[in-house]
mmCIF entry with sequence, helices, sheets and N, C-alpha, C, O atoms, coordinates in Angstrom:
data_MODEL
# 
_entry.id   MODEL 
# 
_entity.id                         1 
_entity.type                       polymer 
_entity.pdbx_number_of_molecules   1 
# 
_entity_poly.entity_id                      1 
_entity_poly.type                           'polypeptide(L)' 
_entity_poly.nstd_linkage                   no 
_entity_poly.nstd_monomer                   no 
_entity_poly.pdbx_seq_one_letter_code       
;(UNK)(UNK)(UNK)(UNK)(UNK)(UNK)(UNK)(UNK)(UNK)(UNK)(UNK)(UNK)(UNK)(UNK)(UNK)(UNK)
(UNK)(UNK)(UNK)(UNK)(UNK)(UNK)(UNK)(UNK)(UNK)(UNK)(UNK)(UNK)(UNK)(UNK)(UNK)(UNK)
(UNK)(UNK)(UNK)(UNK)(UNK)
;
_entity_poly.pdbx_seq_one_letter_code_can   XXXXXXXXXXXXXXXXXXXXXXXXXXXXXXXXXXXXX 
_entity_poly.pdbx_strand_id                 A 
# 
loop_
_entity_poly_seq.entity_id 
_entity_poly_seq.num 
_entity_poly_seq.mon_id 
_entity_poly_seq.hetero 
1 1  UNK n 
1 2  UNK n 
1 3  UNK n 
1 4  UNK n 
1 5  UNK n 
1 6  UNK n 
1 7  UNK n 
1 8  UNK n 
1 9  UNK n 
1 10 UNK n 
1 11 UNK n 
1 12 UNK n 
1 13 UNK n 
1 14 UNK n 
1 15 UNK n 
1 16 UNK n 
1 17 UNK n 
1 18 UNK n 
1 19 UNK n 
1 20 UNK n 
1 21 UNK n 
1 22 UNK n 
1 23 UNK n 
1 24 UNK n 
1 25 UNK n 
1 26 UNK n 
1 27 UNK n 
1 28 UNK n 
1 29 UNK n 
1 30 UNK n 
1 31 UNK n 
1 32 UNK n 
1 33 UNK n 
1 34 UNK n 
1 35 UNK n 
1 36 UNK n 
1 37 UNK n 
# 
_struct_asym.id          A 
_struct_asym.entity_id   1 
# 
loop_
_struct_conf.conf_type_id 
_struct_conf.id 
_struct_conf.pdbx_PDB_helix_id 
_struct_conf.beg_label_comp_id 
_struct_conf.beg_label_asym_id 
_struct_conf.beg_label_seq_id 
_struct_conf.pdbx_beg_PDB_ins_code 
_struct_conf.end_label_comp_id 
_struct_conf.end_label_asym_id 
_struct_conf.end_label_seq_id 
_struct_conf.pdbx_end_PDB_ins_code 
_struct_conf.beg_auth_comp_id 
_struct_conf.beg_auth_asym_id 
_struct_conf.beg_auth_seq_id 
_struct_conf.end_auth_comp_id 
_struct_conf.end_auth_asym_id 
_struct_conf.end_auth_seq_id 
_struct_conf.pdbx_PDB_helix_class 
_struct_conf.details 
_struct_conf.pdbx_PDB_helix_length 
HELX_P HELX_P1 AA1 UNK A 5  ? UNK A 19 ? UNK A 5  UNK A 19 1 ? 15 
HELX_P HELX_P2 AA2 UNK A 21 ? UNK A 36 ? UNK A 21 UNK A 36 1 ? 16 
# 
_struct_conf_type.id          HELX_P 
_struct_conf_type.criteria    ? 
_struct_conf_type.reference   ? 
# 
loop_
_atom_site.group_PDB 
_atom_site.id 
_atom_site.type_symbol 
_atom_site.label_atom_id 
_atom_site.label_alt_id 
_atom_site.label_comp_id 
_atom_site.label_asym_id 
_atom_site.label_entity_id 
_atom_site.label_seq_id 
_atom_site.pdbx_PDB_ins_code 
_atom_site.Cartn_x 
_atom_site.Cartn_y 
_atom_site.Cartn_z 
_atom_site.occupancy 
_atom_site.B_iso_or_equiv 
_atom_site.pdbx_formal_charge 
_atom_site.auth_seq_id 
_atom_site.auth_comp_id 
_atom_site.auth_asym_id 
_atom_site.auth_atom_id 
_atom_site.pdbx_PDB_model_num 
ATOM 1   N N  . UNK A 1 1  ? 87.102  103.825 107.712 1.00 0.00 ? 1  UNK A N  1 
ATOM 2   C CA . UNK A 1 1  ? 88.529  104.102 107.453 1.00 0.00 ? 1  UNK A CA 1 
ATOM 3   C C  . UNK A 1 1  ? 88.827  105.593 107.625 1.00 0.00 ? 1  UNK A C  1 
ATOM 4   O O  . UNK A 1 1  ? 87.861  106.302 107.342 1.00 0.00 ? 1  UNK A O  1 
ATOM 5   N N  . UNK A 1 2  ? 89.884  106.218 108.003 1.00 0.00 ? 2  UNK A N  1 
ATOM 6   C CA . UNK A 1 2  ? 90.281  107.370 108.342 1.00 0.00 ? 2  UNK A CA 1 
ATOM 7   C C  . UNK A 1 2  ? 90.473  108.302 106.610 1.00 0.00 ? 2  UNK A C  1 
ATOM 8   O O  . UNK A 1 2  ? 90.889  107.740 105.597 1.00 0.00 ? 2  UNK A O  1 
ATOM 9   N N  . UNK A 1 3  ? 90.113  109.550 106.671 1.00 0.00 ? 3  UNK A N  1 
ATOM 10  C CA . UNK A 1 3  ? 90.417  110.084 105.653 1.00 0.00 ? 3  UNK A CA 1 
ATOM 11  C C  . UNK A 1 3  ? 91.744  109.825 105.098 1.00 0.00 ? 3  UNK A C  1 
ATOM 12  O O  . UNK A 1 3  ? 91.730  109.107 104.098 1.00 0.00 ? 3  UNK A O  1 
ATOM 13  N N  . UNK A 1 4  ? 92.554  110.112 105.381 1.00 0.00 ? 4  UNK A N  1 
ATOM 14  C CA . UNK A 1 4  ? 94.135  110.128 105.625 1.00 0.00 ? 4  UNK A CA 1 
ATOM 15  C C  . UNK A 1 4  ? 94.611  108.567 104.739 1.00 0.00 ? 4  UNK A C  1 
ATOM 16  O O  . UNK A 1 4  ? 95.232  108.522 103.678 1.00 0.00 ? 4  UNK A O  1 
ATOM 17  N N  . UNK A 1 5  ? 94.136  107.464 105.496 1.00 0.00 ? 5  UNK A N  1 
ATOM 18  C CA . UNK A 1 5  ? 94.439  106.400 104.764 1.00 0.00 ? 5  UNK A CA 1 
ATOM 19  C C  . UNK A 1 5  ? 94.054  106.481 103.505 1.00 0.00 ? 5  UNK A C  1 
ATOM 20  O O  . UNK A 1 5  ? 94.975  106.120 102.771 1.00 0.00 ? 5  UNK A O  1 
ATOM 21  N N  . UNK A 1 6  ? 92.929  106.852 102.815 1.00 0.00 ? 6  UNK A N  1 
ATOM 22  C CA . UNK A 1 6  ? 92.381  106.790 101.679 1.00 0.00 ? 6  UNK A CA 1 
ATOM 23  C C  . UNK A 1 6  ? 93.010  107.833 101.049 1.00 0.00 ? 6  UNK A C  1 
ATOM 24  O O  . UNK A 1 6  ? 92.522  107.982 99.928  1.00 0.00 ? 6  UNK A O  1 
ATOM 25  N N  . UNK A 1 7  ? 93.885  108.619 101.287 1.00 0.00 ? 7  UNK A N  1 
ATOM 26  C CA . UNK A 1 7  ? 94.371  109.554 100.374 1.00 0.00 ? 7  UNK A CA 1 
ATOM 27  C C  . UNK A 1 7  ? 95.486  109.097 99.985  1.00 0.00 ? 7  UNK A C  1 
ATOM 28  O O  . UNK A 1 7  ? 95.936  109.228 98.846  1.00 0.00 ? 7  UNK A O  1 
ATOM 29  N N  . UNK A 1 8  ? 96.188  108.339 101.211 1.00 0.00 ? 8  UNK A N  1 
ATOM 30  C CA . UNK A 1 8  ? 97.249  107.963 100.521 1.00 0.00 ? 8  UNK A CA 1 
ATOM 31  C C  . UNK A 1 8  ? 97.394  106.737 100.038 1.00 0.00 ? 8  UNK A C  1 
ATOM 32  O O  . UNK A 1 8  ? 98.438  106.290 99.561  1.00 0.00 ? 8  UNK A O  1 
ATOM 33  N N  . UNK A 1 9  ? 96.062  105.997 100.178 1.00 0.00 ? 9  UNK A N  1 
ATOM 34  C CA . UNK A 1 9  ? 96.172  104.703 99.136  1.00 0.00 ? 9  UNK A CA 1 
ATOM 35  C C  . UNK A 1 9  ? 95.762  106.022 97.892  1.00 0.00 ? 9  UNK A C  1 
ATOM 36  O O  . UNK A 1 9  ? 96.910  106.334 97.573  1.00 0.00 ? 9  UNK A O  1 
ATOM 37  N N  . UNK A 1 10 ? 95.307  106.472 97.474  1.00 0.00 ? 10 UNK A N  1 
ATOM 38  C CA . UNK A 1 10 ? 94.772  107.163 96.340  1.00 0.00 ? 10 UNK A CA 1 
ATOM 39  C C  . UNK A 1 10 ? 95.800  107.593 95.804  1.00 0.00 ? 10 UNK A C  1 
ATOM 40  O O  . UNK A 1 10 ? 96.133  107.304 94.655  1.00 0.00 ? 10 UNK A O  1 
ATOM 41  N N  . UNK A 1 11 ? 96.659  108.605 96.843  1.00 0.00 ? 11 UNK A N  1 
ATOM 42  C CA . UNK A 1 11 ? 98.114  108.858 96.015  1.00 0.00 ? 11 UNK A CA 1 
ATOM 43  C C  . UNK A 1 11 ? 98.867  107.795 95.717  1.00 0.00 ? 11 UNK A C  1 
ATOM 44  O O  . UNK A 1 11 ? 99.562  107.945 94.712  1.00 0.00 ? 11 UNK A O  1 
ATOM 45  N N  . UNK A 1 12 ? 98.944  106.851 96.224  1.00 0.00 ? 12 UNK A N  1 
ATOM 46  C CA . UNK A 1 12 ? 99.859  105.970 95.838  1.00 0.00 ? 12 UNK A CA 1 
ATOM 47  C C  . UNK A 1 12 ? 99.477  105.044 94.431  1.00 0.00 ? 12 UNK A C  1 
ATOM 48  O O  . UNK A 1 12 ? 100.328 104.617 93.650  1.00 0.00 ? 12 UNK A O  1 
ATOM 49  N N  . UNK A 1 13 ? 97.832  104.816 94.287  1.00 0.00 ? 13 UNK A N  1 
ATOM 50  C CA . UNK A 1 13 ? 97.724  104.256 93.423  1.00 0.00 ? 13 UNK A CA 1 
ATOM 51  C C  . UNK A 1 13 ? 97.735  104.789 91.430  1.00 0.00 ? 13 UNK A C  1 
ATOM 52  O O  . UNK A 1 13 ? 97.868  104.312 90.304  1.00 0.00 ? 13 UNK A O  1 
ATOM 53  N N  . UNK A 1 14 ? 97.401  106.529 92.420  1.00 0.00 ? 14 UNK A N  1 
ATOM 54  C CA . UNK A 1 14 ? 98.224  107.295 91.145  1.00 0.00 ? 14 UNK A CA 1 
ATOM 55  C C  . UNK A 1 14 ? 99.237  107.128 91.068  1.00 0.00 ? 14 UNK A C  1 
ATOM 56  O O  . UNK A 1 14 ? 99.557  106.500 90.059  1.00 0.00 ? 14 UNK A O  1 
ATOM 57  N N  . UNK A 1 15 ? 100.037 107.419 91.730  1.00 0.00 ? 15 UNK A N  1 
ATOM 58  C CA . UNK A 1 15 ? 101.688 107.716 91.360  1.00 0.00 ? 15 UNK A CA 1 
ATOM 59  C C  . UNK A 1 15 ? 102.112 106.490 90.446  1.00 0.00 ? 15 UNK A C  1 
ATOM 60  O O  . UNK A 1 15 ? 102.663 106.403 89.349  1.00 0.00 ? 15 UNK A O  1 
ATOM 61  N N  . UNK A 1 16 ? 101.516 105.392 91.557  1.00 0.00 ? 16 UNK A N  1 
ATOM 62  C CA . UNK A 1 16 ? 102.061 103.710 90.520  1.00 0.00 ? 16 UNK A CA 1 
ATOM 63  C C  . UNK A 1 16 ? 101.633 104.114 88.915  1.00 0.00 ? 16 UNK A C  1 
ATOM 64  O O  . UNK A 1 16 ? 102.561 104.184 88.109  1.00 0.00 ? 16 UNK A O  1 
ATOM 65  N N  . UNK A 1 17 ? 100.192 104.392 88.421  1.00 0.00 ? 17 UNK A N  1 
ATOM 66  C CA . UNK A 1 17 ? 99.949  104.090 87.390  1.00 0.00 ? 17 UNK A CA 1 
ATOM 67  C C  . UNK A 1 17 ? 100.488 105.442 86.508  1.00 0.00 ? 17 UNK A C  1 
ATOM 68  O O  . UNK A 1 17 ? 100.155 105.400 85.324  1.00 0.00 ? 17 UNK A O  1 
ATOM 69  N N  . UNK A 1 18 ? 101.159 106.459 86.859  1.00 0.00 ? 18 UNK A N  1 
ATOM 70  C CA . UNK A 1 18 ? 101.636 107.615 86.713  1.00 0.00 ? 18 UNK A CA 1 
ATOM 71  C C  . UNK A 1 18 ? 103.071 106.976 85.634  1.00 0.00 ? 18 UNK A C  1 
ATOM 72  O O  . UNK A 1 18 ? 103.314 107.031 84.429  1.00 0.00 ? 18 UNK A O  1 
ATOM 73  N N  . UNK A 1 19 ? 103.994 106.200 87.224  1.00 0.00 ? 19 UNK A N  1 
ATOM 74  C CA . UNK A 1 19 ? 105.162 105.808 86.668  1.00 0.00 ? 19 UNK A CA 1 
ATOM 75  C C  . UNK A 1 19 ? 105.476 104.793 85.781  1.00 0.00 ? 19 UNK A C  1 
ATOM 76  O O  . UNK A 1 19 ? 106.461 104.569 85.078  1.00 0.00 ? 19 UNK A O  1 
ATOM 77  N N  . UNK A 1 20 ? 103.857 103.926 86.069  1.00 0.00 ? 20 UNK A N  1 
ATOM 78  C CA . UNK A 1 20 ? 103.920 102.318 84.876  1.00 0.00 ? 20 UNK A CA 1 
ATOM 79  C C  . UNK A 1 20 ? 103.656 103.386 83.393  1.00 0.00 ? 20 UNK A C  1 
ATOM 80  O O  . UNK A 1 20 ? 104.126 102.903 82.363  1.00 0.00 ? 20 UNK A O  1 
ATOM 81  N N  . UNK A 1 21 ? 103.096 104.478 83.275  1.00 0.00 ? 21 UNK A N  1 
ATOM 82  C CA . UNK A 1 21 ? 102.581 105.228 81.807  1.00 0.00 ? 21 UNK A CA 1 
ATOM 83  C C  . UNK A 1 21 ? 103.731 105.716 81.438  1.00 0.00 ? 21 UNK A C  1 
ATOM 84  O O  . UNK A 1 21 ? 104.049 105.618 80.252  1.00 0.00 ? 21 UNK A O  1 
ATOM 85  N N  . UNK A 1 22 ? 104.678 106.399 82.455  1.00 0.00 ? 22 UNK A N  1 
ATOM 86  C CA . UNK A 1 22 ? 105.552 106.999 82.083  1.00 0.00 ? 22 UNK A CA 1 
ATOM 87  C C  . UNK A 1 22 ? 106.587 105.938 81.696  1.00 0.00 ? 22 UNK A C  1 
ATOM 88  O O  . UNK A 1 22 ? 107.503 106.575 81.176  1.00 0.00 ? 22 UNK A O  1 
ATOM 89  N N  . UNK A 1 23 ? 106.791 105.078 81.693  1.00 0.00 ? 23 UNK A N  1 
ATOM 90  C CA . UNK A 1 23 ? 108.022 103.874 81.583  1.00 0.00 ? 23 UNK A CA 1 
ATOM 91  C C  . UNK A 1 23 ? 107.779 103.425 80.196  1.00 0.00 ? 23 UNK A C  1 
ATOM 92  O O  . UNK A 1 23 ? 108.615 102.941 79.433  1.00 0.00 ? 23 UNK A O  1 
ATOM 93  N N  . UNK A 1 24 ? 106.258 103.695 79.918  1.00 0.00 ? 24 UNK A N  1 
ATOM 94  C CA . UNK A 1 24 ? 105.849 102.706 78.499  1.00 0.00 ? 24 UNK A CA 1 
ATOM 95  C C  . UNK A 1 24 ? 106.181 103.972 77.671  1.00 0.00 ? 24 UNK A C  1 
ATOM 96  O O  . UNK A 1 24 ? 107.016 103.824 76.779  1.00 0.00 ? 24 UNK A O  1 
ATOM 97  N N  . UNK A 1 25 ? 105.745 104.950 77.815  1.00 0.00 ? 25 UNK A N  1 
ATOM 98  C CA . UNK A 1 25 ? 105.908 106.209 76.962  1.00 0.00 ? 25 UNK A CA 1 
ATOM 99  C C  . UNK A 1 25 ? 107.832 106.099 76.980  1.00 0.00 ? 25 UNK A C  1 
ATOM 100 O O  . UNK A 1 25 ? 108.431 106.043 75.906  1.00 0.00 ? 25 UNK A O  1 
ATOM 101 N N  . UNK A 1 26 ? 108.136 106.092 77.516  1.00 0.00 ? 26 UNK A N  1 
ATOM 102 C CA . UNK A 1 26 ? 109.686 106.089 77.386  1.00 0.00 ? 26 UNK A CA 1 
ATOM 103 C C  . UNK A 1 26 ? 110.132 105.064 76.810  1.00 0.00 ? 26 UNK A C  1 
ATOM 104 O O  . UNK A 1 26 ? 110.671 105.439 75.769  1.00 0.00 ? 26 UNK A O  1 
ATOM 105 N N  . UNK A 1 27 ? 110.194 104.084 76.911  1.00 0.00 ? 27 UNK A N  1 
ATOM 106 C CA . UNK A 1 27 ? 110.439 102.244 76.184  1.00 0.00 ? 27 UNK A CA 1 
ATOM 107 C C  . UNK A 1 27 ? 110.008 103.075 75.032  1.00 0.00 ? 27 UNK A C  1 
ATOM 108 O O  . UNK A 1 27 ? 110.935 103.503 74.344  1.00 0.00 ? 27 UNK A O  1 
ATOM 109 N N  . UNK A 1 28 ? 108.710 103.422 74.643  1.00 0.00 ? 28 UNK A N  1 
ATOM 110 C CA . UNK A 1 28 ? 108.216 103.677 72.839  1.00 0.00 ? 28 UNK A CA 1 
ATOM 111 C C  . UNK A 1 28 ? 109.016 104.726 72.570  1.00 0.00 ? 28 UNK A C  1 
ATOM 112 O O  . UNK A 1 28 ? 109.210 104.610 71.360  1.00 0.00 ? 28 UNK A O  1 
ATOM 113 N N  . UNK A 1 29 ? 109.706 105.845 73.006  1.00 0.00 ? 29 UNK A N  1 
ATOM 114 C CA . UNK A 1 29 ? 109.851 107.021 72.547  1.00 0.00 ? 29 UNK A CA 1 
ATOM 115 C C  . UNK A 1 29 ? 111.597 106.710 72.357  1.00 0.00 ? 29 UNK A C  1 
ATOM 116 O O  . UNK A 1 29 ? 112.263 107.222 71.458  1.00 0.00 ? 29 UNK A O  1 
ATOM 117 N N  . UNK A 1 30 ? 112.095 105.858 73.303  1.00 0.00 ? 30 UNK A N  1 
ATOM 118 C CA . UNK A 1 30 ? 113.212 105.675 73.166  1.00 0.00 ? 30 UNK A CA 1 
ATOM 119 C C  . UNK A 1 30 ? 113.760 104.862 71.669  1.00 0.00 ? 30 UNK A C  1 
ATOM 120 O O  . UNK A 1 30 ? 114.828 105.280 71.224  1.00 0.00 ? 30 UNK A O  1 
ATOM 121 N N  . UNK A 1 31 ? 113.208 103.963 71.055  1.00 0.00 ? 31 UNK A N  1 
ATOM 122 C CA . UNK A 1 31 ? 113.376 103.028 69.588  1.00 0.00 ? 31 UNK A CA 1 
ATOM 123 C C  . UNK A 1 31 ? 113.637 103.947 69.048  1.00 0.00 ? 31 UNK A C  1 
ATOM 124 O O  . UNK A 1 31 ? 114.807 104.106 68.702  1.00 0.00 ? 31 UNK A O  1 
ATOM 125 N N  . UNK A 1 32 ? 112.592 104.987 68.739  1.00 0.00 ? 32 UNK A N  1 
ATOM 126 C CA . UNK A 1 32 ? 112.127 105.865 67.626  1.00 0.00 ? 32 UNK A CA 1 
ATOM 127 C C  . UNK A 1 32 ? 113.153 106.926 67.333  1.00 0.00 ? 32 UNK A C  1 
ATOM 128 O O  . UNK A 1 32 ? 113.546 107.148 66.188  1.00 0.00 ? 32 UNK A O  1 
ATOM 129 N N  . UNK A 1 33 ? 113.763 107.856 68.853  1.00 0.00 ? 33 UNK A N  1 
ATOM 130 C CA . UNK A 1 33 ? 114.624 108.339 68.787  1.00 0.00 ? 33 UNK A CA 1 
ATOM 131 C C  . UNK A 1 33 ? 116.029 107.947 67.956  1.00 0.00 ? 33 UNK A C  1 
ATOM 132 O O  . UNK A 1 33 ? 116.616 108.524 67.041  1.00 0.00 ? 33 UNK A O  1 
ATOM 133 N N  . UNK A 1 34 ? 116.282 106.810 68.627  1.00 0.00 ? 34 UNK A N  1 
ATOM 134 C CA . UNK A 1 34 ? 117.323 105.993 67.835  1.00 0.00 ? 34 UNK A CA 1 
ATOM 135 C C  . UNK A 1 34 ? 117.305 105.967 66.558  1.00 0.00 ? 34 UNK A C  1 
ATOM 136 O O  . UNK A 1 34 ? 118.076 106.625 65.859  1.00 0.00 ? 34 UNK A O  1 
ATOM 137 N N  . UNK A 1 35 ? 116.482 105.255 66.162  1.00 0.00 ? 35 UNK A N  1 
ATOM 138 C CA . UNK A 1 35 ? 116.180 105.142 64.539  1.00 0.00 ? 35 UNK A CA 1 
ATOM 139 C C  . UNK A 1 35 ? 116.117 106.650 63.848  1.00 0.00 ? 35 UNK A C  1 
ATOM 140 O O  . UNK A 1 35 ? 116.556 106.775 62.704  1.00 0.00 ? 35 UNK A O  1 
ATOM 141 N N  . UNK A 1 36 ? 115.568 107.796 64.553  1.00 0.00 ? 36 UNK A N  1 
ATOM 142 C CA . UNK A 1 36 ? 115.669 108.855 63.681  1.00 0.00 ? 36 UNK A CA 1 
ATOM 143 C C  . UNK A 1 36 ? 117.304 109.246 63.388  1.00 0.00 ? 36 UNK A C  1 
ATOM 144 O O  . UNK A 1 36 ? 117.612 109.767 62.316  1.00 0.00 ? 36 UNK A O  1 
ATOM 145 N N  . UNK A 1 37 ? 118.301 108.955 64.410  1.00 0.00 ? 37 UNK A N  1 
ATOM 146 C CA . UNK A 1 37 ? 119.512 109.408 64.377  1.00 0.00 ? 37 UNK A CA 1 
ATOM 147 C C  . UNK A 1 37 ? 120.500 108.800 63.237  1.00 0.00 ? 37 UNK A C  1 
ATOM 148 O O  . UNK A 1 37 ? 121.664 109.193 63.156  1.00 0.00 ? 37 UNK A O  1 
# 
């Protein structure tokens, strides 16, 4: 396989699990906010 392909399956498979962490951290952070107000 070409370097190139593997980097950007690599980036891509970060970024996915980047934005699935960041979505859950937000869903949890968002309740909490609320409730403190």
């Amino acid at each position: 396989m070409n370097k190139q392909l593997l980097l950007t399956a690599c980036a891509v498979v970060i970024i996915s699990i980047m934005t699935i962490v960041g979505i859950n951290i937000l869903s949890q952070s968002i309740p909490r906010l609320n409730l403190e107000r």
